[in-house]
Each structure stands twice: as C-alpha cells, then as structure tokens.
Chimera marker file (.cmm) of the C-alpha trace (Angstrom):
<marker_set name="trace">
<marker id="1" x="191.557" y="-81.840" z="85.063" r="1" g="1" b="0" radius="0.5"/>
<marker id="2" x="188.094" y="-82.894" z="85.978" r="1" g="1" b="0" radius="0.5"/>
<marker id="3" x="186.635" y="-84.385" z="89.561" r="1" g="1" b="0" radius="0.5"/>
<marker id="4" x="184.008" y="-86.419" z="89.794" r="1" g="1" b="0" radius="0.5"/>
<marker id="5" x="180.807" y="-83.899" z="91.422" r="1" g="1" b="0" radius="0.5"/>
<marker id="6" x="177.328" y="-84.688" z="92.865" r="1" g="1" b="0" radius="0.5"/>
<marker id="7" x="174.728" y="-82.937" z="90.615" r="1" g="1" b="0" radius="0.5"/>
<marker id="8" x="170.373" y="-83.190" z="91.518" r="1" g="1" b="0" radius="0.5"/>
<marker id="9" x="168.511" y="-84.309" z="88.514" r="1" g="1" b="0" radius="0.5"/>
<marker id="10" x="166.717" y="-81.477" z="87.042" r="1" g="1" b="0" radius="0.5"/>
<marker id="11" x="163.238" y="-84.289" z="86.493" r="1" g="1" b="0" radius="0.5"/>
<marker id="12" x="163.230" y="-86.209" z="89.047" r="1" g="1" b="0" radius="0.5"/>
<marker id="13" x="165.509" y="-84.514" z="91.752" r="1" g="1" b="0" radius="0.5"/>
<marker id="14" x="167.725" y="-87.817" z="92.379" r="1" g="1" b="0" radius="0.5"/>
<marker id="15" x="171.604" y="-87.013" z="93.340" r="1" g="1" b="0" radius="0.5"/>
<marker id="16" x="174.056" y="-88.305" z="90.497" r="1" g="1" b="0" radius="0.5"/>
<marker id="17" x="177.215" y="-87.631" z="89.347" r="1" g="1" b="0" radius="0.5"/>
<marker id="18" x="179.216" y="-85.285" z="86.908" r="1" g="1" b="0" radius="0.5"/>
<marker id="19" x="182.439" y="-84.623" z="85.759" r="1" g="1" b="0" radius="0.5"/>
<marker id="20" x="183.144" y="-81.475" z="86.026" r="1" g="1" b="0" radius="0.5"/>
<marker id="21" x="185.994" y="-78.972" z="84.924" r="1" g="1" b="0" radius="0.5"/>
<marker id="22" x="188.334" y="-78.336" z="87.342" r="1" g="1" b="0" radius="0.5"/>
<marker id="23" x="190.939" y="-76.221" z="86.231" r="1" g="1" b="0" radius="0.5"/>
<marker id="24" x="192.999" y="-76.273" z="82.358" r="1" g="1" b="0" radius="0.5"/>
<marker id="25" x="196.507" y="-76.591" z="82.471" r="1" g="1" b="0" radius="0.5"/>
<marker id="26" x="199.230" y="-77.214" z="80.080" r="1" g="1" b="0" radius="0.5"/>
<marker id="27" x="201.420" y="-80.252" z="80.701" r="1" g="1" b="0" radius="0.5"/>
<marker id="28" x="203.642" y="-82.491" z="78.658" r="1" g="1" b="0" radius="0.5"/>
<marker id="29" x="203.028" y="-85.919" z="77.709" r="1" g="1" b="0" radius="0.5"/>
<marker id="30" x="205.108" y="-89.092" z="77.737" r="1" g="1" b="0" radius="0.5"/>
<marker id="31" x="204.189" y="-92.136" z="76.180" r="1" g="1" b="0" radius="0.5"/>
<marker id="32" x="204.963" y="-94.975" z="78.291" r="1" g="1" b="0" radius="0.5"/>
<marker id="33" x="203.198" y="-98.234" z="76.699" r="1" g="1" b="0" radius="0.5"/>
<marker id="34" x="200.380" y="-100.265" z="76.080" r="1" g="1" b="0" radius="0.5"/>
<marker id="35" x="198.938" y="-103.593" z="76.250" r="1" g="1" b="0" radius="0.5"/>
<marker id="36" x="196.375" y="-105.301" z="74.523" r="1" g="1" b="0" radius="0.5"/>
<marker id="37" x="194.012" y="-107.547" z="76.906" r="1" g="1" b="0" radius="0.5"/>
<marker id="38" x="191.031" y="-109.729" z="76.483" r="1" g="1" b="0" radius="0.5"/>
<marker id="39" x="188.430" y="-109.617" z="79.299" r="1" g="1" b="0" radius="0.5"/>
<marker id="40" x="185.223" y="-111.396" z="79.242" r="1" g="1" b="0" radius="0.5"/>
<marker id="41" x="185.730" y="-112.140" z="75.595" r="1" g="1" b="0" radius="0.5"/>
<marker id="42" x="186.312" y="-108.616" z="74.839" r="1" g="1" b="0" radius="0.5"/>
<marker id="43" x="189.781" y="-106.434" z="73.151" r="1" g="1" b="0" radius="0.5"/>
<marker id="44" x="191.071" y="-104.094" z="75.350" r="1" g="1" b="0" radius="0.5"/>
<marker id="45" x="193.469" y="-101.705" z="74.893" r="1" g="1" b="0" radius="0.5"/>
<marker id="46" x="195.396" y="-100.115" z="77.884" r="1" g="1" b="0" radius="0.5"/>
<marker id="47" x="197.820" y="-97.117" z="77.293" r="1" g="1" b="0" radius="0.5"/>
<marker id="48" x="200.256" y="-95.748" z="80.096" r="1" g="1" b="0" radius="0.5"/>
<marker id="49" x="201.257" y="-91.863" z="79.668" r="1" g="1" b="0" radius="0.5"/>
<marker id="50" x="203.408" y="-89.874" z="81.952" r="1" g="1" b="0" radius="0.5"/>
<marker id="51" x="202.156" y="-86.641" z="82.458" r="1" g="1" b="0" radius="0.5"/>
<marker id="52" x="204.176" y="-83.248" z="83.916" r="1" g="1" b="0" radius="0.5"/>
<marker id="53" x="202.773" y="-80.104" z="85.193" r="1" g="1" b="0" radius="0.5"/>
<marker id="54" x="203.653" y="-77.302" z="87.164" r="1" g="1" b="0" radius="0.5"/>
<marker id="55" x="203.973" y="-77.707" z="90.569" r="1" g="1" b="0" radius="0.5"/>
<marker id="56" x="200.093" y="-78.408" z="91.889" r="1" g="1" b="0" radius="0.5"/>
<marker id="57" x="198.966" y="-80.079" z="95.247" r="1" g="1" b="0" radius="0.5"/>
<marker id="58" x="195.394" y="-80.399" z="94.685" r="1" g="1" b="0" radius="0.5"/>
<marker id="59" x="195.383" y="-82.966" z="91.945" r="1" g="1" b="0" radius="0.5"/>
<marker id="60" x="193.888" y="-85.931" z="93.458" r="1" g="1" b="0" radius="0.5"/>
<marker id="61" x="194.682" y="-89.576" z="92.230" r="1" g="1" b="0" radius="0.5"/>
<marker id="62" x="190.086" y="-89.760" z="91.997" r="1" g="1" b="0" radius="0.5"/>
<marker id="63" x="190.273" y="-87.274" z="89.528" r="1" g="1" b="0" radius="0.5"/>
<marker id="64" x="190.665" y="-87.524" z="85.622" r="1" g="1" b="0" radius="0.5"/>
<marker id="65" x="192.325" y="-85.781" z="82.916" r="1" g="1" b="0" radius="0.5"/>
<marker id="66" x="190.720" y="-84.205" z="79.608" r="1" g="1" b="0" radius="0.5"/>
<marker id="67" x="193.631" y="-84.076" z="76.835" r="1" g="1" b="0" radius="0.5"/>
<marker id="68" x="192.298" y="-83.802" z="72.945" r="1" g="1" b="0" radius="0.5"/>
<marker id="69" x="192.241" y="-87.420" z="72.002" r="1" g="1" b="0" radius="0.5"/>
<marker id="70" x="191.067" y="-88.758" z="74.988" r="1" g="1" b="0" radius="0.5"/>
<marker id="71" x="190.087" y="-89.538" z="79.005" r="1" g="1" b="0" radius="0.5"/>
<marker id="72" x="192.612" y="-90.738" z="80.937" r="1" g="1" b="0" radius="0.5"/>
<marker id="73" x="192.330" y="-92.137" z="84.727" r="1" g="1" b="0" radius="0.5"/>
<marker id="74" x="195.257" y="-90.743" z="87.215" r="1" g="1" b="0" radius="0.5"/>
<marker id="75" x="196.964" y="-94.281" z="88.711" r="1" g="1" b="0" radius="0.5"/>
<marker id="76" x="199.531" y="-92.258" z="90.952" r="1" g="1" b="0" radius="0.5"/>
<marker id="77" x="201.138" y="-89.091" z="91.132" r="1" g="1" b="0" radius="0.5"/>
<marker id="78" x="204.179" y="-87.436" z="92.543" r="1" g="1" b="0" radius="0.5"/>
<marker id="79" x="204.921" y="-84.269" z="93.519" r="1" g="1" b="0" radius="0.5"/>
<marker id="80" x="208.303" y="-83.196" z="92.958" r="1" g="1" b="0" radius="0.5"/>
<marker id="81" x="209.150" y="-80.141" z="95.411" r="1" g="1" b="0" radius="0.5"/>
<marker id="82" x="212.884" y="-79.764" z="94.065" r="1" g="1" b="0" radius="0.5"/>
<marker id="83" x="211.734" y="-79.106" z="90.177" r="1" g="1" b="0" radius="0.5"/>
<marker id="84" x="208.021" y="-77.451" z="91.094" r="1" g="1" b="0" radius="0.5"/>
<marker id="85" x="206.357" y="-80.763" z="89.038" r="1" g="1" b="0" radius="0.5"/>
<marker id="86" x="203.787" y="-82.603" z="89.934" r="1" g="1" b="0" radius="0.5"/>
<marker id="87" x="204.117" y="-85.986" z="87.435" r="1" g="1" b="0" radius="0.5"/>
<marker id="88" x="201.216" y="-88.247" z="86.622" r="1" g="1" b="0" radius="0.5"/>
<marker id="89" x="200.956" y="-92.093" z="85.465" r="1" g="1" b="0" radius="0.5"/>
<marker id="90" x="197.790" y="-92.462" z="84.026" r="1" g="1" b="0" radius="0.5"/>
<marker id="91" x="195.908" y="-94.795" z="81.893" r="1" g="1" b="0" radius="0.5"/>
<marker id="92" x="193.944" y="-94.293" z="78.540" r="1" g="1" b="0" radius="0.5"/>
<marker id="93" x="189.520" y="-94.640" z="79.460" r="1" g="1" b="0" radius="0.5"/>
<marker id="94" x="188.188" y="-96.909" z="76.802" r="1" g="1" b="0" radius="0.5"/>
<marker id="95" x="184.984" y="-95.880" z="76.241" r="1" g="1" b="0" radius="0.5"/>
<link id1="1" id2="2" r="1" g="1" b="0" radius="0.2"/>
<link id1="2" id2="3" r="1" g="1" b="0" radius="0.2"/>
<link id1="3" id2="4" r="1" g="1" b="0" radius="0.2"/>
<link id1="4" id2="5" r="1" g="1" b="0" radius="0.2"/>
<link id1="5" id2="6" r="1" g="1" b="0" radius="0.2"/>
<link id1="6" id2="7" r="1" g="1" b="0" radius="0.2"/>
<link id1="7" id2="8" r="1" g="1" b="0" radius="0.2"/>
<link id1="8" id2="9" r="1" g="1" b="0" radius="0.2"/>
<link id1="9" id2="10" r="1" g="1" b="0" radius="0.2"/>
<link id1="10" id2="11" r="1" g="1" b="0" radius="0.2"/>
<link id1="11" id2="12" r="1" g="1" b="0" radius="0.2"/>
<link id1="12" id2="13" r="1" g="1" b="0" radius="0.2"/>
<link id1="13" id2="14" r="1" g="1" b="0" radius="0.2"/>
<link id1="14" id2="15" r="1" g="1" b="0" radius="0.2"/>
<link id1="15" id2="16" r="1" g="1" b="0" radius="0.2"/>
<link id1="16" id2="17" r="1" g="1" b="0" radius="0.2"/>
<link id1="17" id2="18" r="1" g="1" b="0" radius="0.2"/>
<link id1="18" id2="19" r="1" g="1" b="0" radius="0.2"/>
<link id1="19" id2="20" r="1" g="1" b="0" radius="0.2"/>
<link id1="20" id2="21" r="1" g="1" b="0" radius="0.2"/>
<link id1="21" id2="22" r="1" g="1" b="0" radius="0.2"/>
<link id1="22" id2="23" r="1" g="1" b="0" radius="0.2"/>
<link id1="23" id2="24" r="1" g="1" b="0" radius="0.2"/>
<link id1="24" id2="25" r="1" g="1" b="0" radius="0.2"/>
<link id1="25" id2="26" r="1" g="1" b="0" radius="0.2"/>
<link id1="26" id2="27" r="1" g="1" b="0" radius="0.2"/>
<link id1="27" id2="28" r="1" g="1" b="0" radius="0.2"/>
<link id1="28" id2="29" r="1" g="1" b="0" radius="0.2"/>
<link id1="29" id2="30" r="1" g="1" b="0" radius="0.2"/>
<link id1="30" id2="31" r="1" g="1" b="0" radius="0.2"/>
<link id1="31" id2="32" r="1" g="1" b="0" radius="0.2"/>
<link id1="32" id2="33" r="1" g="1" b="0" radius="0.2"/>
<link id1="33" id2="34" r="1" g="1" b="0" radius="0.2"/>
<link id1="34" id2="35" r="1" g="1" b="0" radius="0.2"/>
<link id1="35" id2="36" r="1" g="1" b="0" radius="0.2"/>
<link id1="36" id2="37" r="1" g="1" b="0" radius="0.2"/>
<link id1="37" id2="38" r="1" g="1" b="0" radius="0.2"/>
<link id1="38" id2="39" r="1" g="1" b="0" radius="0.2"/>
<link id1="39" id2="40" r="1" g="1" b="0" radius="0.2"/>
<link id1="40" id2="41" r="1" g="1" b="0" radius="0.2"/>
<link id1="41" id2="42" r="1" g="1" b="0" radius="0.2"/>
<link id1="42" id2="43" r="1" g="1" b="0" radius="0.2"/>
<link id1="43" id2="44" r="1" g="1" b="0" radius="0.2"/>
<link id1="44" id2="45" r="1" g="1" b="0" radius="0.2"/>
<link id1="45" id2="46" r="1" g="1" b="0" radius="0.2"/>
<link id1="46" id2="47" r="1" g="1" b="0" radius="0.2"/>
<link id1="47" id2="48" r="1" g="1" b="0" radius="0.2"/>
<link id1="48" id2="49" r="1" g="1" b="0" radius="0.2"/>
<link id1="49" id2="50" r="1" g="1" b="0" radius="0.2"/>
<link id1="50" id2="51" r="1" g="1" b="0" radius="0.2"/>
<link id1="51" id2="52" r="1" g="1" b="0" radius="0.2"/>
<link id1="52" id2="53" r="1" g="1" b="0" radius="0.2"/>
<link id1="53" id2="54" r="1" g="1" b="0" radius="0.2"/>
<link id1="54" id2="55" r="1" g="1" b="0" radius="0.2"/>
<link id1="55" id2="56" r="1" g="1" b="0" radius="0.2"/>
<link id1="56" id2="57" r="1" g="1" b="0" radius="0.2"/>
<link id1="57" id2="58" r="1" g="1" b="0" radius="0.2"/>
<link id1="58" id2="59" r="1" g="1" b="0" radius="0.2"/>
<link id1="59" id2="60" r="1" g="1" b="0" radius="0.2"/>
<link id1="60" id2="61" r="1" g="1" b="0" radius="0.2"/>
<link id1="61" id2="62" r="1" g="1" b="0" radius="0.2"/>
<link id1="62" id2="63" r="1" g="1" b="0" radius="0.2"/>
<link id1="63" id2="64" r="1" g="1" b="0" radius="0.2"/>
<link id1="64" id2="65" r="1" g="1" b="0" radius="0.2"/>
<link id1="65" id2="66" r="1" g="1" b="0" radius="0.2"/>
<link id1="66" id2="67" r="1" g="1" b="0" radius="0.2"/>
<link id1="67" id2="68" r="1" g="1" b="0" radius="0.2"/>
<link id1="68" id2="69" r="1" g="1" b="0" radius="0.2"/>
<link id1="69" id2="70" r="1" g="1" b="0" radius="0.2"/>
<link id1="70" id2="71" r="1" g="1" b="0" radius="0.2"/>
<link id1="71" id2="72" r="1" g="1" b="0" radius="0.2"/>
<link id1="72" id2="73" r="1" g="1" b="0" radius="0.2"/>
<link id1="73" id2="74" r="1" g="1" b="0" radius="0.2"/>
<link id1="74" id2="75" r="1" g="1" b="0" radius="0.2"/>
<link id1="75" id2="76" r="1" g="1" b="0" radius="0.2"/>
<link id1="76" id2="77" r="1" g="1" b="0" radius="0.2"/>
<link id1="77" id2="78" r="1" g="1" b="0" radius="0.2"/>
<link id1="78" id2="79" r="1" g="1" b="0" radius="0.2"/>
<link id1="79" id2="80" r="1" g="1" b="0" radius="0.2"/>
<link id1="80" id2="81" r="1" g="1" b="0" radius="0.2"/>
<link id1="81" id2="82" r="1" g="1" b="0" radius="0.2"/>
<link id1="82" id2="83" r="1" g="1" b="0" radius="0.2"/>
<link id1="83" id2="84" r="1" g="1" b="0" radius="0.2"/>
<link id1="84" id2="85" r="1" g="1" b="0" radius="0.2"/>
<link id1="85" id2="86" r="1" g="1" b="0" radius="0.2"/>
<link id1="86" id2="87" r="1" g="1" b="0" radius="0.2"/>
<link id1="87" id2="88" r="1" g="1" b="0" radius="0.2"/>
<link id1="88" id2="89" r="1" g="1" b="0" radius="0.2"/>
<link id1="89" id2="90" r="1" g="1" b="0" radius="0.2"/>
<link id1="90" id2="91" r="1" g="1" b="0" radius="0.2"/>
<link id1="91" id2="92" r="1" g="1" b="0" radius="0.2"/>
<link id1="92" id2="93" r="1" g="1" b="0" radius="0.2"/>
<link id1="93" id2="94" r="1" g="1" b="0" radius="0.2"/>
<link id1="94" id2="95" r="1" g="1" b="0" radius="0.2"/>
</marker_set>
C-alpha cells in the first residue's frame, strides 16, 4: 500500500509529491474484468481486481496498491467487520 506524500526537492527546495510505502501486506486477488477504450485517439486498457485483506481501517480510497505486475488505483473499499476483511475494487494504472 502506498499514499501519496509531500517531499522538498533536494535542488531547488520546491514541495512535490511521492509515493511512498506504507505498509506490505498479503491479500488475495480477484479478477473481475476489463475493457478496452479509446480516448483521444489512444488504446486503453482498464482492468477491475477485487482485492481482500485482513481486517485494516486505515486504507484510504487516495491511496494505491503495489502488487508484482503492476499499480493499481483503489475505486472503493469495504470493510467487512463480521469476517475481519477489508475488500478493495481497484483498477489497473496504465503507465
């Protein structure tokens, strides 16, 4: 999991941003679909994914999450009290 952090610019000294590392966790992952758009003349790709975790209140829908073949953006999430899971919709970053 990685949120989005404001970092000074070691030349200049300007603010930006970062993504930084959160926390690692392990999770499962659901494939849920995909669709193949053109925007502005361009191929895009969009892939859903359902992702479970334990239980875990702090995961914010402005955050991102870091899996092995890719960066995906959090669309909503749910926290399930009954089965300690906190489940995740979230869309593939093409980049």
């Amino acid at each position: 999991i990685q949120r989005l952090t404001p970092v000074q610019d070691e030349v200049y000294g300007i603010a930006k941003q970062e993504w930084m590392d959160v926390m690692t966790l392990r999770a499962t992952i659901d494939y849920r679909g995909g669709d193949r758009i053109v925007e502005n003349y361009e191929v895009v790709n969009t892939n859903m994914v359902k992702i479970t975790t334990h239980l875990r209140r702090w995961i914010e829908p402005q955050m991102r999450v870091k899996c092995s073949d890719g960066y995906y953006y959090i669309q909503s999430r749910y926290h399930d009290r009954r089965n300690g899971q906190t489940i995740m919709m979230c869309e593939l970053i093409n980049e």
